[in-house]
C-alpha positions in Angstrom: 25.9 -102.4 -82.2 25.6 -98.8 -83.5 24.7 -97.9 -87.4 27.6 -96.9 -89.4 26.4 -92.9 -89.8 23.7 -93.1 -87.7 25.8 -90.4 -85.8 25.2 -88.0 -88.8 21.2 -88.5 -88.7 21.0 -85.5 -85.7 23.4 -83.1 -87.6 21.6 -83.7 -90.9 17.9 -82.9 -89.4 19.8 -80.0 -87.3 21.0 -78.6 -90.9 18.0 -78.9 -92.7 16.1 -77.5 -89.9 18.7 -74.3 -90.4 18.0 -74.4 -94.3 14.0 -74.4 -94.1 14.0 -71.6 -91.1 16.0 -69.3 -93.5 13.9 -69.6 -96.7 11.4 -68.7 -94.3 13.3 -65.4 -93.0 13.6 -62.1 -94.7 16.2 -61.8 -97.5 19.5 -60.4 -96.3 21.2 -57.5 -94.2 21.1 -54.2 -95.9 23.7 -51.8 -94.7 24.4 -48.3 -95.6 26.5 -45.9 -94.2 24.8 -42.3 -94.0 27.0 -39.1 -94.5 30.3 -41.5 -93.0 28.2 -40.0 -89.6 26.6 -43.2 -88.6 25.4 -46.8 -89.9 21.9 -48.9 -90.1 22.1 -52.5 -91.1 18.5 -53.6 -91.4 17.1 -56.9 -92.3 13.2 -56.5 -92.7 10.3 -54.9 -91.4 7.3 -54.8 -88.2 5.1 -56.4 -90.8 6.9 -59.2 -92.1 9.5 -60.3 -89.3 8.1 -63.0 -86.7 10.7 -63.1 -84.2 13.6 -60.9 -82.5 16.8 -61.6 -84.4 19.7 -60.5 -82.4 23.4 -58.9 -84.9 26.8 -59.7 -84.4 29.2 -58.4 -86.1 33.3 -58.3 -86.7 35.8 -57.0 -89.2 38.1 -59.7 -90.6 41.6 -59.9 -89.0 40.8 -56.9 -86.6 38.3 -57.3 -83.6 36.4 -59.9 -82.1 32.7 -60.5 -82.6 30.8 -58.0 -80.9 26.4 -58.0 -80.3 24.5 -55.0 -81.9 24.5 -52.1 -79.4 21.6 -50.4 -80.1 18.9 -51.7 -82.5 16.2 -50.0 -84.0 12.5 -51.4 -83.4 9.7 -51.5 -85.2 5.9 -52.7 -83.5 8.0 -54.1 -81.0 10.1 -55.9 -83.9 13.9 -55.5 -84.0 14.1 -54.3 -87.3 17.7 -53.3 -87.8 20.8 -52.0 -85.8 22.3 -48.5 -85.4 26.4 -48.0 -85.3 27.8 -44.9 -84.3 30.8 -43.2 -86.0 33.2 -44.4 -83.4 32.4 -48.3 -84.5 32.7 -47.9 -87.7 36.1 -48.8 -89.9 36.5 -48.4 -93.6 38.7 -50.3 -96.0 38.1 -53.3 -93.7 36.1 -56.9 -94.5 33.5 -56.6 -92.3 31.3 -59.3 -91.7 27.2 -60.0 -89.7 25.7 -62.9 -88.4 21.8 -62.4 -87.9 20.3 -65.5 -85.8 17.2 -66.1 -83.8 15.8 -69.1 -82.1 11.8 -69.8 -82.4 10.2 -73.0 -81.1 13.1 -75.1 -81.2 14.7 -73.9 -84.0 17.6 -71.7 -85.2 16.5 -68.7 -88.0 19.5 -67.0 -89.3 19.2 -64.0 -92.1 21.7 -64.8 -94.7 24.5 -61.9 -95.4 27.7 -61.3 -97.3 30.8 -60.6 -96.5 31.1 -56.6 -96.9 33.1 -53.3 -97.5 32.0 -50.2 -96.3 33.6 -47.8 -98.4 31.2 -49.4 -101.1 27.7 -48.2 -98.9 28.3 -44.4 -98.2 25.6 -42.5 -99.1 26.3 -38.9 -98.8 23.3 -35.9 -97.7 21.8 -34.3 -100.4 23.9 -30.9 -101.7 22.9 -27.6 -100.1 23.2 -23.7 -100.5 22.0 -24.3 -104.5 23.0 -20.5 -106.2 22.7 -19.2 -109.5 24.5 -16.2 -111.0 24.3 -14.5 -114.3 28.0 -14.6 -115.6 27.1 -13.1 -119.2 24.4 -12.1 -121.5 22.8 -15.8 -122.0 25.0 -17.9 -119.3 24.2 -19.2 -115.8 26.7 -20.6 -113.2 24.8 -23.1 -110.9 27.6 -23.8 -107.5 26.0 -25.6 -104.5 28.0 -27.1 -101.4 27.8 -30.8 -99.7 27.5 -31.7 -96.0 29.5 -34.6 -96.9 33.2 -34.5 -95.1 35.1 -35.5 -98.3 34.1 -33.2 -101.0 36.9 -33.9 -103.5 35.0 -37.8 -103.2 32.0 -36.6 -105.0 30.6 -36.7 -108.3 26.6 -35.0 -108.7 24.1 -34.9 -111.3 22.0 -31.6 -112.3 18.9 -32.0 -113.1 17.3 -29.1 -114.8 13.8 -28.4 -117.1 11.7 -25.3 -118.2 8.3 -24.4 -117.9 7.6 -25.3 -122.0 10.2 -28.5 -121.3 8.4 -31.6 -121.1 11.4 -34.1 -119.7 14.1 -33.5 -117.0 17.6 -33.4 -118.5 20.4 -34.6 -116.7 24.2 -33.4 -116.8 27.1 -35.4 -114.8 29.3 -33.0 -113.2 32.8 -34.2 -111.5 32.8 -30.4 -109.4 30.3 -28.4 -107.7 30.1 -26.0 -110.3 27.6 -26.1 -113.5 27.8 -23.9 -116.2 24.5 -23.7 -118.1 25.7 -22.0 -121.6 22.8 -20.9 -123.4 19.3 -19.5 -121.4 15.9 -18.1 -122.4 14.6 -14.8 -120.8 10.8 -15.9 -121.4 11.5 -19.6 -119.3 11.5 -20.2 -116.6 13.7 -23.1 -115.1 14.3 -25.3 -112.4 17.0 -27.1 -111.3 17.8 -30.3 -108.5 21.3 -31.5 -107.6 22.5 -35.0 -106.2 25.6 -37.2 -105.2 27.1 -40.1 -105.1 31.1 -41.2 -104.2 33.1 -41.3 -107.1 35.2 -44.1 -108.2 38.1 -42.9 -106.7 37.2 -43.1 -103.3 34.4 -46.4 -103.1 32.5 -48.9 -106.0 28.5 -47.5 -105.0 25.7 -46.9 -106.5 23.7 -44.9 -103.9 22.8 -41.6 -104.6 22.0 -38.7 -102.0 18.4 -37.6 -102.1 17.7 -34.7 -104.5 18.4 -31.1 -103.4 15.5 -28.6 -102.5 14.8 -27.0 -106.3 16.6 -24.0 -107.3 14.5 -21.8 -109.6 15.3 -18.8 -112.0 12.9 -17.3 -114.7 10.7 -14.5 -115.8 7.5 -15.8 -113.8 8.8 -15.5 -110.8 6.2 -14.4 -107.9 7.8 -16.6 -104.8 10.1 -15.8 -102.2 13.2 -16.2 -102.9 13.3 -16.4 -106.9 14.7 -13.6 -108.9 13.0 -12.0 -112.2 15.9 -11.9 -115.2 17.0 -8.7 -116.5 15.6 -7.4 -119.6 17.5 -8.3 -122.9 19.9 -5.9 -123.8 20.8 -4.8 -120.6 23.9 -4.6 -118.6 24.5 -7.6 -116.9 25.9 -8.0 -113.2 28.1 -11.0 -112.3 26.9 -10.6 -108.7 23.3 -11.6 -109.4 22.7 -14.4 -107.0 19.6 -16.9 -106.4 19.9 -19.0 -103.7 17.7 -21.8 -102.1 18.3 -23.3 -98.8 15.9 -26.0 -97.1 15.0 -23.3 -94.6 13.8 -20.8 -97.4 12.0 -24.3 -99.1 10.3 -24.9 -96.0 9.2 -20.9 -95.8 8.0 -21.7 -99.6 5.9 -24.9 -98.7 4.9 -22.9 -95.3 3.4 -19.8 -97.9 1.9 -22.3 -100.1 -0.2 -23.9 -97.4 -1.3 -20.7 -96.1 -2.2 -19.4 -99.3 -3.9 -22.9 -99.8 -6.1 -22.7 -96.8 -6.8 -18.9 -98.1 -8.4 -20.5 -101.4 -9.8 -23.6 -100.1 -11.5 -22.9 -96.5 -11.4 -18.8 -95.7 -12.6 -17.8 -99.2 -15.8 -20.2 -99.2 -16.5 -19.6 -95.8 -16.5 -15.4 -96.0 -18.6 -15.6 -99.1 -21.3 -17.7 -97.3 -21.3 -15.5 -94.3 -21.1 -12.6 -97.1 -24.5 -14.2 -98.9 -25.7 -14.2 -95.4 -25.7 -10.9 -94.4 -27.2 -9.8 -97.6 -30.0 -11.5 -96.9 -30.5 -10.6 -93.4 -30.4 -7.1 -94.8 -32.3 -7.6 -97.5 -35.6 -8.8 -95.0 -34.6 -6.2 -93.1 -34.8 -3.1 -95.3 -38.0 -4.8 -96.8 -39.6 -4.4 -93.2 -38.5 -0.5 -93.3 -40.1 -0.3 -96.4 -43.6 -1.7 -94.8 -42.7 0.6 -91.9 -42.3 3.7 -94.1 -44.4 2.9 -97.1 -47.2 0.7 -95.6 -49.8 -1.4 -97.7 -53.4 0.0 -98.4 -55.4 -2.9 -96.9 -57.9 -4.3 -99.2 -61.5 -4.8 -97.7 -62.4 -7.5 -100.2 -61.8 -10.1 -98.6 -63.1 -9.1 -95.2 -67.1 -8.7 -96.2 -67.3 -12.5 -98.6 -68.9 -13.9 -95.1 -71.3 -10.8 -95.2 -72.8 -11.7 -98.7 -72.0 -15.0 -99.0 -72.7 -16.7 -96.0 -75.3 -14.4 -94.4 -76.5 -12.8 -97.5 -76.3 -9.4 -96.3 -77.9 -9.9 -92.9 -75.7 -7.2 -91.3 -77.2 -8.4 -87.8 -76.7 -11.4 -88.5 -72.8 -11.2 -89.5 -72.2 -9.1 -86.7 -73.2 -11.5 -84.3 -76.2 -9.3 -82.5 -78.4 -12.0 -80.5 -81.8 -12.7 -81.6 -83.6 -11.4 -78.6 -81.8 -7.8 -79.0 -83.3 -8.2 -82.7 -86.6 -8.9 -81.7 -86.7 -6.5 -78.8 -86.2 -3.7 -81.6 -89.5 -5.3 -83.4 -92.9 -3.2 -82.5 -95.5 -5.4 -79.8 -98.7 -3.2 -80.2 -101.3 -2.2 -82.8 -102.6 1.7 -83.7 -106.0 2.0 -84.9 -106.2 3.7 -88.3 -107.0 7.5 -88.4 -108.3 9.1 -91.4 -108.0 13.0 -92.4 -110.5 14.4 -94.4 -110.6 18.1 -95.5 -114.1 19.4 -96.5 -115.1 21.8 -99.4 -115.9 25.8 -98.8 -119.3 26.8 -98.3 -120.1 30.3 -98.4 -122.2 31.1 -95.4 -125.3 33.6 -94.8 -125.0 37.2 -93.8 -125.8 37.7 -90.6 -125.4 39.7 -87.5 -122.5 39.8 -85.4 -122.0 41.2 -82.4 -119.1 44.4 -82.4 -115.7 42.8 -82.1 -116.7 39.4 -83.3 -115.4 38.0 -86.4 -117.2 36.7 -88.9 -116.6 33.3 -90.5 -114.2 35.2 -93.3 -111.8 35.4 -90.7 -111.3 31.7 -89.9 -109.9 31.6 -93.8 -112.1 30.7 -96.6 -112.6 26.6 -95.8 -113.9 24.8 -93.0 -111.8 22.0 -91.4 -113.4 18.9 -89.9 -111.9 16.3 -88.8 -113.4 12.6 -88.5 -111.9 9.9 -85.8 -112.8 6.9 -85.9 
């Protein structure tokens, strides 16, 4: 006999099942609609999302449901999916259903019925120019990719050099008037839309516009230096800034950063380097050309010191050479005497004989031994 509602048991587990996979899943579908060029509907990230949910969608009362055509990926993650331009229809319900199915069970992303009129988000403006329309008064004009331009509202965004805070203007054209300017600032200025009222109910915003700049310390490509006060001033004066001129800016900056940072240090240490190879060089020349007067001092401490003058000795002459020079024999002693002078006796001498006066007036003897 069957149990009244036991039929219900299976569809009950089967829905709680749903329920406990979802507070598990990522939050919702986000949707925006870039530029009214194309659409991303994305539901989490590569980090957080454990399985590969598939999208279908459908606009109420219009077209069946159709799969995702081309999704976007993310560490091999579906992440989100991509519509092109020729899928998407505005001022129409339209409606997701994000599902997977991991071990048995059914993970669905929760999402609300949506209008996408509501999730345009226009490009950021472009072609930012300023021009000097009178003595103290700036006109700022710019132009927007965006298809619909009479659809836009924008916000400036504008501060000086001495300013401390950004201050903010809301602008229903693309024209901004700045009514009162300071010759010794120097300012800068962003612009950014959203869809007015008129056209959608959003809050997105485009990104902010490359920075327009106008001042007296101007130095950079691309900025202009004011005229002096109390001159003439030209209505045609025009600054503009496009993203190619802001990426030739950032391209200058990083070369001139390298300049400081890397080439700088590096000349002066091959700079310091040459100086001192020169500088041991020239003090070389200088030995060459002005030599030193050696100083013997030094040269002769072994002579006195160790060998206490023995000049043989220092000199390394070998003892049998020194003894060789040494006398072997012995001389008897020989004595010299000289005698007094003794007159001697007359006598006769034969013609042609001399007498003892002519031998000198002493008598040497000599006595060996």
């Amino acid at each position: 006999m069957a149990v009244p509602g036991a039929s219900l048991v299976p569809i009950l587990l089967l829905g709680l099942g749903i329920r406990l996979a979802a507070a598990h899943s990522p939050a919702g579908v986000e949707c925006i609609l870039f530029n009214e060029e194309y659409m991303t509907c994305t539901w989490g990230s590569g980090q957080t999302l454990t399985a590969n949910y598939s999208l279908y969608y459908w606009y109420e009362n219009r077209s069946p449901v159709a799969e995702c055509k081309q999704y976007l990926w993310e560490r091999g993650v579906r992440t989100g999916c991509r519509f092109e331009q020729s899928e998407i229809i505005q001022f129409q319900p339209f409606h997701v259903r994000v599902n997977a199915s991991q071990d048995g069970r059914i993970l669905e992303i929760p999402s609300n019925r949506m209008e996408l009129q509501n999730l345009v988000k226009p490009e950021a403006p472009v072609n930012l120019t300023i021009r000097n329309m009178s003595s103290n008064q700036l006109q700022l004009t710019w132009s927007s990719p965006y298809p619909k331009a009479h659809c836009l509202e924008h916000v400036v965004k504008y501060k000086s050099n001495k300013d401390t805070s950004w201050m903010k203007q809301e602008v229903k054209g693309d024209i901004f008037s700045f009514p009162s300017v300071d010759y010794e600032k120097f300012y800068t200025f962003y612009v950014r839309s959203k869809i007015n009222n008129y056209c959608g109910s959003t809050q997105l915003w485009s990104e902010w516009s490359v920075p327009v700049f106008w001042g007296s310390n101007t130095t950079s490509k691309g900025r202009s230096s004011p005229e002096p006060p109390g001159s003439p001033r030209h209505p045609h004066t025009v600054l503009t800034v496009s993203p190619w001129l802001f990426a030739g800016m950032a391209e200058e900056q990083l070369q001139w950063f390298w300049i400081h940072t890397v080439l700088i240090p590096i000349a002066s240490c091959l700079l310091l380097l040459v100086l001192v190879v020169l500088l041991v060089r020239m003090e070389r020349v200088w030995v060459i050309i002005m030599p030193r007067i050696p100083n013997p001092n030094k040269n002769f401490d072994d002579l006195f010191i160790t060998h206490n003058g023995d000049f043989q000795e220092w000199v390394g002459v070998p003892k049998d050479v020194v003894e060789s020079f040494k006398p072997n024999y012995s001389e008897s002693i020989c004595h010299v005497s000289e005698l007094p002078y003794e007159p001697l006796q007359d006598s006769i001498h034969p013609p042609g004989v001399p007498g003892p006066q002519e031998h000198g007036p002493y008598k040497n003897s000599y006595v060996g031994a």
